[in-house]
N, CA and C atoms as an extended XYZ file, in Angstrom:
519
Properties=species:S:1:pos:R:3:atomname:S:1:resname:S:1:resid:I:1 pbc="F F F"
N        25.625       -9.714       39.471 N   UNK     1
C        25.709      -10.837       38.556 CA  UNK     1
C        24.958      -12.024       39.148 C   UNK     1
N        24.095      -12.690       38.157 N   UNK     2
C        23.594      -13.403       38.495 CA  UNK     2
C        23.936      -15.160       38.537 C   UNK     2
N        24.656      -15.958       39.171 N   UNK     3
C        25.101      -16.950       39.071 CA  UNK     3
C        24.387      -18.415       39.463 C   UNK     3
N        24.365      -19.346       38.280 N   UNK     4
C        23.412      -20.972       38.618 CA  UNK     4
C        25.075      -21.727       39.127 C   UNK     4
N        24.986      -22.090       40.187 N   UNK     5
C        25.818      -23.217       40.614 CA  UNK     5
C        24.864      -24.808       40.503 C   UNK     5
N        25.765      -25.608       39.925 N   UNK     6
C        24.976      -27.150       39.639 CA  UNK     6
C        25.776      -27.801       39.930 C   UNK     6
N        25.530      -28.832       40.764 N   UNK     7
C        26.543      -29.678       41.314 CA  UNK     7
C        25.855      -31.178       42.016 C   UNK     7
N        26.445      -31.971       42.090 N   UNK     8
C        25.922      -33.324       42.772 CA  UNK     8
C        24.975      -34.217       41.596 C   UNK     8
N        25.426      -33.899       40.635 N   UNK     9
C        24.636      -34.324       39.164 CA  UNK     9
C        24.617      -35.873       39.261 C   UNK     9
N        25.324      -36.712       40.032 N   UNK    10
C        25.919      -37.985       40.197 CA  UNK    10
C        25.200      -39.157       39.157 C   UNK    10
N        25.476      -38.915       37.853 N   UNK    11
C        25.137      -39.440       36.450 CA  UNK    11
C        23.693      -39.248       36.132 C   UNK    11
N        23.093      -38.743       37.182 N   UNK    12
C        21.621      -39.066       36.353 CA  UNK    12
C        21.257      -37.399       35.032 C   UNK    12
N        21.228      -38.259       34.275 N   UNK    13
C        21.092      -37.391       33.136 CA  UNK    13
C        19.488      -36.518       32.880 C   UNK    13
N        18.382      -37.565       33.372 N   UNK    14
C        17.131      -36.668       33.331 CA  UNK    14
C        17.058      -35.819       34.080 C   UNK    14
N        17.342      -35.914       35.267 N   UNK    15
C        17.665      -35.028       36.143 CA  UNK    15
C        18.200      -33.418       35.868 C   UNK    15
N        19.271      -33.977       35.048 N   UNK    16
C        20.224      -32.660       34.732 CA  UNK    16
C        19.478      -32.165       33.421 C   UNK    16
N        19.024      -33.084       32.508 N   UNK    17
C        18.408      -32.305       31.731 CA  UNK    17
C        17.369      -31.114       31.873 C   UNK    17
N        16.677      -31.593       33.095 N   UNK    18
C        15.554      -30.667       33.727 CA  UNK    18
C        16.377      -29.577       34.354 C   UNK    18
N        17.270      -29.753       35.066 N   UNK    19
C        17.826      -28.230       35.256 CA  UNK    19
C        18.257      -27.876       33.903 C   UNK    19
N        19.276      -28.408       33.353 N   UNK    20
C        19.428      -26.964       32.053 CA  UNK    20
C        18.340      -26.574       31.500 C   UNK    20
N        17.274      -27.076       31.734 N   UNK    21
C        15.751      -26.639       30.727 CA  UNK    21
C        15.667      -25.279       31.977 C   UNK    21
N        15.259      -25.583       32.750 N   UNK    22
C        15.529      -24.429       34.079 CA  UNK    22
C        16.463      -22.816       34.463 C   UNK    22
N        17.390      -23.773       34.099 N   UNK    23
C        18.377      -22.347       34.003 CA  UNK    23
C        18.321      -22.044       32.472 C   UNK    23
N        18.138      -22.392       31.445 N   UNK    24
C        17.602      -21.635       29.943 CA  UNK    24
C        16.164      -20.460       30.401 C   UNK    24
N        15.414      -21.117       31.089 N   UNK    25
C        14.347      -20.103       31.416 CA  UNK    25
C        15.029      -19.023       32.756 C   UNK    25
N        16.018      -19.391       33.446 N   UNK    26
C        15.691      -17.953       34.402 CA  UNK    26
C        17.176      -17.241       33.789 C   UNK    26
N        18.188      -17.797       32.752 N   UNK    27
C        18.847      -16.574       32.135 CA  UNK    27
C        19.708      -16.208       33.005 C   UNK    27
N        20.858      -17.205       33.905 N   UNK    28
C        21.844      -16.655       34.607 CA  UNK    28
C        23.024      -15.713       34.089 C   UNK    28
N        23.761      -14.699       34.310 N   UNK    29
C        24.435      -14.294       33.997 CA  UNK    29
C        25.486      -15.345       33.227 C   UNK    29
N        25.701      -16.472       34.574 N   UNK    30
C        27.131      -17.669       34.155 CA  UNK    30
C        26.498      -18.667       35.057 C   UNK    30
N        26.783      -19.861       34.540 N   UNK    31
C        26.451      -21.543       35.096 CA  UNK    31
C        28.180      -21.849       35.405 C   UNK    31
N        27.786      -22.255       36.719 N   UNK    32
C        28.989      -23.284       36.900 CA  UNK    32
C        28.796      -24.556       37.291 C   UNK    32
N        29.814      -25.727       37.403 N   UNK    33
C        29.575      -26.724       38.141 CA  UNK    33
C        30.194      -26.872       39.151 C   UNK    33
N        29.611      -27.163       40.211 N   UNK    34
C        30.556      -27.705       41.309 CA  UNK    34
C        30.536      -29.307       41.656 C   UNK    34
N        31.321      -30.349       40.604 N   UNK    35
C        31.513      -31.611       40.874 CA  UNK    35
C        30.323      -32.589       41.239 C   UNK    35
N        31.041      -33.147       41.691 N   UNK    36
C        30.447      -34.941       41.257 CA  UNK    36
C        29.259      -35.211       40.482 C   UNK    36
N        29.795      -35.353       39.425 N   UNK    37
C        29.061      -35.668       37.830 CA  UNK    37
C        28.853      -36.463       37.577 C   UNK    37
N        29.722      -38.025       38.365 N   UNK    38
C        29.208      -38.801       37.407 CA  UNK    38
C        28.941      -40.022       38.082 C   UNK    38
N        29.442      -40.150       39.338 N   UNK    39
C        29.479      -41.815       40.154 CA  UNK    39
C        27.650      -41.563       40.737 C   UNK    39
N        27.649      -43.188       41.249 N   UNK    40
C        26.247      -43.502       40.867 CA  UNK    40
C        24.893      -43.373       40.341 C   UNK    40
N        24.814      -42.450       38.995 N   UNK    41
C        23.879      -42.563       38.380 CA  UNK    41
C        23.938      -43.812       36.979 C   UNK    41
N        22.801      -43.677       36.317 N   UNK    42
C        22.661      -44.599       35.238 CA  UNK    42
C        23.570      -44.097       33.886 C   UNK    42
N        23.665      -42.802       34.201 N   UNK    43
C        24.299      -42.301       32.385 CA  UNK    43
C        25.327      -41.441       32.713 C   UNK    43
N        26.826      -42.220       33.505 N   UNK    44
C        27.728      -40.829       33.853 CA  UNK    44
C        28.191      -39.908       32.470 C   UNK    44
N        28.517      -40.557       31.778 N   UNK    45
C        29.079      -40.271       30.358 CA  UNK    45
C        28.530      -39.315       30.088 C   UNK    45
N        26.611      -39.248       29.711 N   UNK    46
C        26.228      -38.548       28.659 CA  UNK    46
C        25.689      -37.515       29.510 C   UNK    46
N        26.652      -37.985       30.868 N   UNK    47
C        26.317      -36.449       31.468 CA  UNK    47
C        27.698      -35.875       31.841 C   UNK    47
N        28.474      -36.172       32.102 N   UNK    48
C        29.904      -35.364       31.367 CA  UNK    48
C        30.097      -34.752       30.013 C   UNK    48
N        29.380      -35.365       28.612 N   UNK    49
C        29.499      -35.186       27.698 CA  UNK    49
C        29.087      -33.533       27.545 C   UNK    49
N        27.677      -33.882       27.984 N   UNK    50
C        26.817      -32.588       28.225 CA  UNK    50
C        27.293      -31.504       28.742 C   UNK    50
N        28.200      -31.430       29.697 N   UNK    51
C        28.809      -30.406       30.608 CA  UNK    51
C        29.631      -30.258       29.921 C   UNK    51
N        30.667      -30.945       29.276 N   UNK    52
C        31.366      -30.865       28.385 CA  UNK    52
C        30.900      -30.027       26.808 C   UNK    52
N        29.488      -30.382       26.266 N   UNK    53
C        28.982      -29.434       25.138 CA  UNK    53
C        28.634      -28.157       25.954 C   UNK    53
N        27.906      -27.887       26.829 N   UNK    54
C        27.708      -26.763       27.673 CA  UNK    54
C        28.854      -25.742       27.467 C   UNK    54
N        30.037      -26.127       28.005 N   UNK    55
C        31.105      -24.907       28.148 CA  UNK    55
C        31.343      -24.782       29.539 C   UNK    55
N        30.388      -25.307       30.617 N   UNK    56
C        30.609      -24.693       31.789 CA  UNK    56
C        31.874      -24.755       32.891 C   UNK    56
N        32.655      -23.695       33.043 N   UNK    57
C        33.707      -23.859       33.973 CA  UNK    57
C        33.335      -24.828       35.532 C   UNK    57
N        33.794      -25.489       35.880 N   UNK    58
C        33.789      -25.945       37.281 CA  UNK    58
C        34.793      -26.183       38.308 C   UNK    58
N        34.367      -27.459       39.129 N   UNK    59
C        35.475      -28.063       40.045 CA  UNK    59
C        35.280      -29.427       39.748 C   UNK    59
N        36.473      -30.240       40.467 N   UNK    60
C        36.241      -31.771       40.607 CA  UNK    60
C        35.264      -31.641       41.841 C   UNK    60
N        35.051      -32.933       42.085 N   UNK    61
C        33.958      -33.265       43.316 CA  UNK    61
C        34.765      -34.170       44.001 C   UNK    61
N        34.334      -34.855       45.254 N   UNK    62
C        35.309      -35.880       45.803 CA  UNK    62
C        34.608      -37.229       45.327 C   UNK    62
N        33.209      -37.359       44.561 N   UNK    63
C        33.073      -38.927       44.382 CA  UNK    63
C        33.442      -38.729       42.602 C   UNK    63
N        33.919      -37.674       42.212 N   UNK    64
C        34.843      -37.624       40.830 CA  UNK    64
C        36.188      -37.751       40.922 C   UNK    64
N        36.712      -37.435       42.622 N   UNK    65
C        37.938      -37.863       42.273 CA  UNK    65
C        38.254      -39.045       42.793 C   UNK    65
N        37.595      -39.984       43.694 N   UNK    66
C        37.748      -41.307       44.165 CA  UNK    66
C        37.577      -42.269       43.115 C   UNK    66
N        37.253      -41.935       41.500 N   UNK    67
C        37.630      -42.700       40.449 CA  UNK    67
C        39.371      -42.920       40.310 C   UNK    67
N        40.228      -42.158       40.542 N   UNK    68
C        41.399      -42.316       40.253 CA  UNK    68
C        42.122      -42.530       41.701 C   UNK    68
N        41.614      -42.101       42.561 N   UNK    69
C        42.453      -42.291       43.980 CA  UNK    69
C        41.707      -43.263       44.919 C   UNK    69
N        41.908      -44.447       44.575 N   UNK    70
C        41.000      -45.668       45.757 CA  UNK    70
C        41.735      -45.569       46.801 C   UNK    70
N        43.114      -45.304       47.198 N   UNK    71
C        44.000      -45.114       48.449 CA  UNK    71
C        42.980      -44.033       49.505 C   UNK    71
N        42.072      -43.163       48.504 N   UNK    72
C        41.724      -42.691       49.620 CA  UNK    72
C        41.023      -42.720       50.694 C   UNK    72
N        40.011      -44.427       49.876 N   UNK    73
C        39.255      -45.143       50.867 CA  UNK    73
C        39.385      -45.434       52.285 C   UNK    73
N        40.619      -45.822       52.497 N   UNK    74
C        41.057      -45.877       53.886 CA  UNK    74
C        40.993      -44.373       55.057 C   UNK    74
N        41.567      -43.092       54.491 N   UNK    75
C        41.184      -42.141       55.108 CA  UNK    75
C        39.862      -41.754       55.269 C   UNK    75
N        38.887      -41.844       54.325 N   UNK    76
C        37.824      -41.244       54.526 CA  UNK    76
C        36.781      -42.357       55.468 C   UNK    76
N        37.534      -43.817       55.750 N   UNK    77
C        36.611      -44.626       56.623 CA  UNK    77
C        37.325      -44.340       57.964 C   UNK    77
N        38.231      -43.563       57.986 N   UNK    78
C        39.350      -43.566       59.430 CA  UNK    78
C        38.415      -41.935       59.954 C   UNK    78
N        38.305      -40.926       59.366 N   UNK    79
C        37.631      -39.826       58.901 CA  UNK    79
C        36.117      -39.626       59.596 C   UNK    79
N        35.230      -41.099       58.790 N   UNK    80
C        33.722      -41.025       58.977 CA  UNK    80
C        33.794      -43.018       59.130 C   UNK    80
N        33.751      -43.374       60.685 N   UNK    81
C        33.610      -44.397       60.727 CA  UNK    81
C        32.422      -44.963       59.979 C   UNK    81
N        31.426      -44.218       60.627 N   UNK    82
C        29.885      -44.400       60.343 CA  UNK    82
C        29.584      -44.595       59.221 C   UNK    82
N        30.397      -44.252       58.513 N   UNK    83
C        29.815      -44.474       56.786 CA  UNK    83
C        30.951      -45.808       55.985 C   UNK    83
N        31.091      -46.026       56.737 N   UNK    84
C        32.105      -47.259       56.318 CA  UNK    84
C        31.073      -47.849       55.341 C   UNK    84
N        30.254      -48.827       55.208 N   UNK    85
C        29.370      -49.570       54.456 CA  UNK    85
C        28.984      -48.621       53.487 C   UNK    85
N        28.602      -46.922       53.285 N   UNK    86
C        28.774      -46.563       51.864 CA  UNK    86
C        30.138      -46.248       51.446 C   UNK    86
N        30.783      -45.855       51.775 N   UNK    87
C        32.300      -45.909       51.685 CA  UNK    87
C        32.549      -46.822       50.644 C   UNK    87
N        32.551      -48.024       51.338 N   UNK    88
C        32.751      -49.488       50.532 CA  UNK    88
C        32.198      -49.452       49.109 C   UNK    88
N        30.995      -49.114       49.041 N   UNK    89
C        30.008      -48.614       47.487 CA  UNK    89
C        30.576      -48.009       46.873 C   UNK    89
N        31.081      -46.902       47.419 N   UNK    90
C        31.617      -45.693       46.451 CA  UNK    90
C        32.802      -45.994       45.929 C   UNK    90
N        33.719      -46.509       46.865 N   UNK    91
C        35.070      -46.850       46.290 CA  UNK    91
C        35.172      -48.284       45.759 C   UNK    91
N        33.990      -49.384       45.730 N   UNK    92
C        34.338      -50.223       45.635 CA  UNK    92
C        33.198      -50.573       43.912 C   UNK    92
N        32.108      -51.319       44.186 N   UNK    93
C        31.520      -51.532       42.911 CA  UNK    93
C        31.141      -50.222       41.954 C   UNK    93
N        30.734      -49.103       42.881 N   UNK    94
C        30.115      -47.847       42.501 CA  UNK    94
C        31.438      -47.484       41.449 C   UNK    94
N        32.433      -46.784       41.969 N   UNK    95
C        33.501      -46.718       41.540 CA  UNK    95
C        34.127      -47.539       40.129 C   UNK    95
N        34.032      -49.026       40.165 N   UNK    96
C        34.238      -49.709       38.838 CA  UNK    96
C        33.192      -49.626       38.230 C   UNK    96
N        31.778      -49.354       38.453 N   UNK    97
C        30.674      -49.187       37.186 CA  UNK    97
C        31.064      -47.839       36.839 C   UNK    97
N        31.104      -47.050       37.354 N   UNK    98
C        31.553      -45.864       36.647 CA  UNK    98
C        32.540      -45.839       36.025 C   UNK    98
N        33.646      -45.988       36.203 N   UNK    99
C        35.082      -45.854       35.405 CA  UNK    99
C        34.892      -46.548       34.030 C   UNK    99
N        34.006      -47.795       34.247 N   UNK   100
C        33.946      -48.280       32.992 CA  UNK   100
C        33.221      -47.284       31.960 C   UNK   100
N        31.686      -47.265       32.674 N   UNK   101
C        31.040      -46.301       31.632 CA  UNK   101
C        31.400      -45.123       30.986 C   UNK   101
N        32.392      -44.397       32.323 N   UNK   102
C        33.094      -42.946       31.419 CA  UNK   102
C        34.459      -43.858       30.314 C   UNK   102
N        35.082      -44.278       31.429 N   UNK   103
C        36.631      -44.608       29.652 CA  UNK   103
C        37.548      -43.764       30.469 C   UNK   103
N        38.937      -44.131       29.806 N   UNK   104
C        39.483      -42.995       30.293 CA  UNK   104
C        39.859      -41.868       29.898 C   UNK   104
N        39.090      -41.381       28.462 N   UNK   105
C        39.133      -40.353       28.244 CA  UNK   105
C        38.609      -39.155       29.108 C   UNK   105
N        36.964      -39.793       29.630 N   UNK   106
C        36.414      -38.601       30.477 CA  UNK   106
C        36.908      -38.327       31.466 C   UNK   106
N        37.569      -39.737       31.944 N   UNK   107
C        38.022      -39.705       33.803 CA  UNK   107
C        39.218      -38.546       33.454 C   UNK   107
N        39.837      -38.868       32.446 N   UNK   108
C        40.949      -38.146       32.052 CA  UNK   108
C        40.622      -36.186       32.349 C   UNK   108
N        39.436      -36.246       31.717 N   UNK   109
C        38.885      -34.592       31.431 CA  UNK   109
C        38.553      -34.638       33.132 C   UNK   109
N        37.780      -35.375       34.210 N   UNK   110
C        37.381      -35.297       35.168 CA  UNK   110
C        38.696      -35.025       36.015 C   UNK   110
N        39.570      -35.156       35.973 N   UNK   111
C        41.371      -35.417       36.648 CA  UNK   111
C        42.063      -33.416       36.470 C   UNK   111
N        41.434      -33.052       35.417 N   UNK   112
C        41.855      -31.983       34.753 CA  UNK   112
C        41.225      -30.966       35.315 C   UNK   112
N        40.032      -31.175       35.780 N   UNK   113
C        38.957      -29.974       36.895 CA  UNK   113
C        40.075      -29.739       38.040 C   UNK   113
N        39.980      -27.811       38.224 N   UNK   114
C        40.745      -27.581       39.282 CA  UNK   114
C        39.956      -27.995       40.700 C   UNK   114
N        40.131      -27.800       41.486 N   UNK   115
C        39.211      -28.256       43.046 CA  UNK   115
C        38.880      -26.654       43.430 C   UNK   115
N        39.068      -25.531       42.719 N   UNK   116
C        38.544      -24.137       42.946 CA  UNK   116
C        38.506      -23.366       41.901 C   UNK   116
N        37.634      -22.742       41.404 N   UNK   117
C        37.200      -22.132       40.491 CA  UNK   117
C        36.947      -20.623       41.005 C   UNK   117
N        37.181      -19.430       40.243 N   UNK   118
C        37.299      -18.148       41.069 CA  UNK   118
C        36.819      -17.550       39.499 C   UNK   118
N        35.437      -16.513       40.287 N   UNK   119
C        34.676      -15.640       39.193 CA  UNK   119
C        34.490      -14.241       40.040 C   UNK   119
N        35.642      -13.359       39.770 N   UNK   120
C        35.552      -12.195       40.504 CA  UNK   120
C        36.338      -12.233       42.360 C   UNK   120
N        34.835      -11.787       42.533 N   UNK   121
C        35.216      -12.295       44.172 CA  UNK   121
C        34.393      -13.613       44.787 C   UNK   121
N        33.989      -14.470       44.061 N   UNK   122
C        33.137      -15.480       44.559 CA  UNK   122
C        34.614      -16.612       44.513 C   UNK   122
N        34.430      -17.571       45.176 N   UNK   123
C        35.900      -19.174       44.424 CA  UNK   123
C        34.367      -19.905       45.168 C   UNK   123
N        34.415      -20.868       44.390 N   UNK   124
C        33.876      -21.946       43.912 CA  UNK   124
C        34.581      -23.405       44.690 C   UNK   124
N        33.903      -23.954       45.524 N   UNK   125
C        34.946      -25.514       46.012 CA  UNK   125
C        33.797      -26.453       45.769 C   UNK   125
N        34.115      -28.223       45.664 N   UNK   126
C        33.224      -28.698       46.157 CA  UNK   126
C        32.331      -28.763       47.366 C   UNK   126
N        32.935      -28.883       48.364 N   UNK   127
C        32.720      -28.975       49.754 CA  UNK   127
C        33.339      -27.724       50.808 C   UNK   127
N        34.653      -27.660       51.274 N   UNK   128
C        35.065      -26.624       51.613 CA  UNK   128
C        36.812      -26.757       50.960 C   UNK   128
N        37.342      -25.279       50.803 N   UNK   129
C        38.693      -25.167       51.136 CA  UNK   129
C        38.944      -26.042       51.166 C   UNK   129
N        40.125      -26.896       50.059 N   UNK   130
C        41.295      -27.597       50.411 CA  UNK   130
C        40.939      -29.428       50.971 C   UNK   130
N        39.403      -29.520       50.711 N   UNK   131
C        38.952      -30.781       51.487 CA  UNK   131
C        37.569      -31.045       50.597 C   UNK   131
N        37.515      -32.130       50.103 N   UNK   132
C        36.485      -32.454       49.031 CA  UNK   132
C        35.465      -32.819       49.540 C   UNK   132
N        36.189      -33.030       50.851 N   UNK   133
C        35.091      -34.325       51.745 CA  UNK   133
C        34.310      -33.941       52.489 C   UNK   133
N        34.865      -32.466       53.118 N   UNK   134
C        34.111      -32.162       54.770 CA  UNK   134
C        33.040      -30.493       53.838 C   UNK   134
N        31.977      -30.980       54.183 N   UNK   135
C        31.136      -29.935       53.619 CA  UNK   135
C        30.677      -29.207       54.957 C   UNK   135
N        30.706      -27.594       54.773 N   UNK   136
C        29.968      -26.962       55.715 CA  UNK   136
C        28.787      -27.654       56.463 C   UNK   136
N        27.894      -27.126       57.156 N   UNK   137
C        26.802      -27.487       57.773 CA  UNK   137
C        25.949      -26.302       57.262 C   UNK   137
N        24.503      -27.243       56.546 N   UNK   138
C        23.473      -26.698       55.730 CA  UNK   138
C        23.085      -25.519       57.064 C   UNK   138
N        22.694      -24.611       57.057 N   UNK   139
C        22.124      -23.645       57.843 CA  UNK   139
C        20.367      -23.388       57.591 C   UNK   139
N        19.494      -23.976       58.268 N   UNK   140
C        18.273      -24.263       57.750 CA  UNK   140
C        17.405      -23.066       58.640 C   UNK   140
N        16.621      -22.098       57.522 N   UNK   141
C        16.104      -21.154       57.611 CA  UNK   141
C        13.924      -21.431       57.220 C   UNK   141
N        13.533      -21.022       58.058 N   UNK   142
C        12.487      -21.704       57.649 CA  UNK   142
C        11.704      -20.932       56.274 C   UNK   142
N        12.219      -19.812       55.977 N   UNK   143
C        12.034      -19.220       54.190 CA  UNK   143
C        12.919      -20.389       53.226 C   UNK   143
N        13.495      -21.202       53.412 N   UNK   144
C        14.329      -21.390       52.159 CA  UNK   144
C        14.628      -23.006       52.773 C   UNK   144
N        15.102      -23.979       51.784 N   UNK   145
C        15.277      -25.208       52.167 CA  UNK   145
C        16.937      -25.452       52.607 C   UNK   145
N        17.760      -24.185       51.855 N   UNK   146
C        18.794      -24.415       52.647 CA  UNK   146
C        19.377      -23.241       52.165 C   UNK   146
N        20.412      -22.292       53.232 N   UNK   147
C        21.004      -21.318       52.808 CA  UNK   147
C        22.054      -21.424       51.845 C   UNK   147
N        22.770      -20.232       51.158 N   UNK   148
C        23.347      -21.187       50.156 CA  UNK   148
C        25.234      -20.908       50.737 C   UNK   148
N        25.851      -21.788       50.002 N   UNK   149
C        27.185      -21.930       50.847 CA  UNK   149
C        28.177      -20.668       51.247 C   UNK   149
N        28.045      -20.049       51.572 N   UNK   150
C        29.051      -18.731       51.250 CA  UNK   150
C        29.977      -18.808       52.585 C   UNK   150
N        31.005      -18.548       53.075 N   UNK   151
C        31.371      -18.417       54.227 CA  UNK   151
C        32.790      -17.575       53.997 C   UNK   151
N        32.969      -17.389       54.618 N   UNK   152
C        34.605      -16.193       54.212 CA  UNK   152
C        35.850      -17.213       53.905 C   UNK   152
N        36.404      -16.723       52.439 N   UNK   153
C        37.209      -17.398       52.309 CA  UNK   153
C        38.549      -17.444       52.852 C   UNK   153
N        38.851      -18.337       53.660 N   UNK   154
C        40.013      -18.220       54.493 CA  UNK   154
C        41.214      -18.973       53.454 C   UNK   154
N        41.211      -19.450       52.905 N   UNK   155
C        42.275      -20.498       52.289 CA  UNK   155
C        42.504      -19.216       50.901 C   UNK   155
N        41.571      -18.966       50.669 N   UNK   156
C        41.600      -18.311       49.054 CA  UNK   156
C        41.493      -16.875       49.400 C   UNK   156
N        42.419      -16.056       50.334 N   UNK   157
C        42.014      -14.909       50.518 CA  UNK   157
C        41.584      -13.847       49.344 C   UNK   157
N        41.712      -13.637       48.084 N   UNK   158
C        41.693      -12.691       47.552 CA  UNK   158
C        39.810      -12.619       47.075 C   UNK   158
N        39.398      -14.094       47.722 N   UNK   159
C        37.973      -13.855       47.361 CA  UNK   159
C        37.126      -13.555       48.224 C   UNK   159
N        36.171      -12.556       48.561 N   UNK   160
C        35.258      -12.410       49.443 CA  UNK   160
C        34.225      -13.291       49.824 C   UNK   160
N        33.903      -14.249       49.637 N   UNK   161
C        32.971      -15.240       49.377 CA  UNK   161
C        33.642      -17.146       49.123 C   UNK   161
N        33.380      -17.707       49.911 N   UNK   162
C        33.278      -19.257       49.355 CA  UNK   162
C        31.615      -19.403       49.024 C   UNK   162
N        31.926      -20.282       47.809 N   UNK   163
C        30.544      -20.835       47.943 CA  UNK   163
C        30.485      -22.192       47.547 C   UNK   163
N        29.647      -23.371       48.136 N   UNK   164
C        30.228      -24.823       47.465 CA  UNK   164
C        29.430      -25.391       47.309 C   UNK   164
N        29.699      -26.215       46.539 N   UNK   165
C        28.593      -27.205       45.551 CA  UNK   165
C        28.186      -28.058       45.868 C   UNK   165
N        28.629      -28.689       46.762 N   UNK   166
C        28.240      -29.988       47.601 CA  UNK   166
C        27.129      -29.418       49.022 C   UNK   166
N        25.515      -28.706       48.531 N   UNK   167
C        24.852      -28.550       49.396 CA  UNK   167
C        24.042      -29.678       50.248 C   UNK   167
N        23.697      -30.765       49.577 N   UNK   168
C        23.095      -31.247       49.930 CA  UNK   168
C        21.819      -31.052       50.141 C   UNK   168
N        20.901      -29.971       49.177 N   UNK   169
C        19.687      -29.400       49.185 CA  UNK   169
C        19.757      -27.945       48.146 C   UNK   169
N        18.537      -28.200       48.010 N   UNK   170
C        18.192      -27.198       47.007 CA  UNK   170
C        18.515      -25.553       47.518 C   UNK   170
N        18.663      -24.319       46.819 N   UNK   171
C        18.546      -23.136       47.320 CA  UNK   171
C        17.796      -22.346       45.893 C   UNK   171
N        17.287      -22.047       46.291 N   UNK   172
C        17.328      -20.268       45.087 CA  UNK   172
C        17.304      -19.199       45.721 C   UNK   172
N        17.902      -18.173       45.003 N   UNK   173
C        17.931      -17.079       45.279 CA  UNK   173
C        16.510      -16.120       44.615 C   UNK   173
């Protein structure tokens, strides 16, 4: 089976439009998403909307769920000192331009994404197991710009495979 994982969409809508034009031409078996849809781009909405006309099963992301949980600001600067100053962005102005633009209907639909999604033997996370935040380490192969996430699922035993959405770089198979 052939599977498109899309993920890190973070509102920009041209963007995403060009992948679904993309995956219409290579004909995946199933599209999923793996999170953060909608904080800092220009059009979170009419790119939730979209995922929303799509059909596609997914996950939340962690800068989809720091719309409803600002408490978590403090852990994730205790977490990643170093990123304190985007930290502040994300949970702070980033965070209220978005909430406004979605409403709380979408944040509502965004609240409702499980954090694991399971197709067979593959489960689906943002980042890893049980943690939105801490993403594997890209494994850089000089055929490919980045391997793609798979690692044995320890949290989700019944699946042979993790794979997560939060790469931080492109892959194809």
């Amino acid at each position: 089976m052939r599977i498109a994982i899309v993920a890190d969409v973070h509102g920009n809508l041209t963007a995403f439009e060009a992948v679904v034009t993309d995956i219409g031409r290579r004909a995946p078996d199933l599209v999923v998403q793996g999170g953060d849809l909608a904080l800092m781009g220009p059009r979170p909405a009419q790119v939730i909307d979209r995922v929303r006309e799509l059909g596609w099963p997914g996950v939340v992301g962690n800068t989809d769920e720091l719309l409803w949980r600002p408490e978590g600001h403090e852990r994730q600067r205790e977490r990643a000192p170093q990123l304190a100053p985007l930290l502040s962005l994300l949970f702070g102005p980033f965070a209220a331009d978005t909430s406004e633009r979605l409403g709380e209907e979408r944040i509502e639909w965004l609240k409702a994404l499980p954090t694991e999604h399971r197709e067979g033997e593959l489960c689906l996370v943002h980042a890893r197991p049980g943690d939105l935040w801490r993403a594997p380490r890209c494994q850089r192969q000089p055929t490919t710009s980045c391997t793609p996430r798979t690692t044995n699922c320890r949290r989700a035993r019944s699946c042979s495979a993790t794979s997560t959405g939060s790469s931080r770089g492109p892959w194809v198979a």
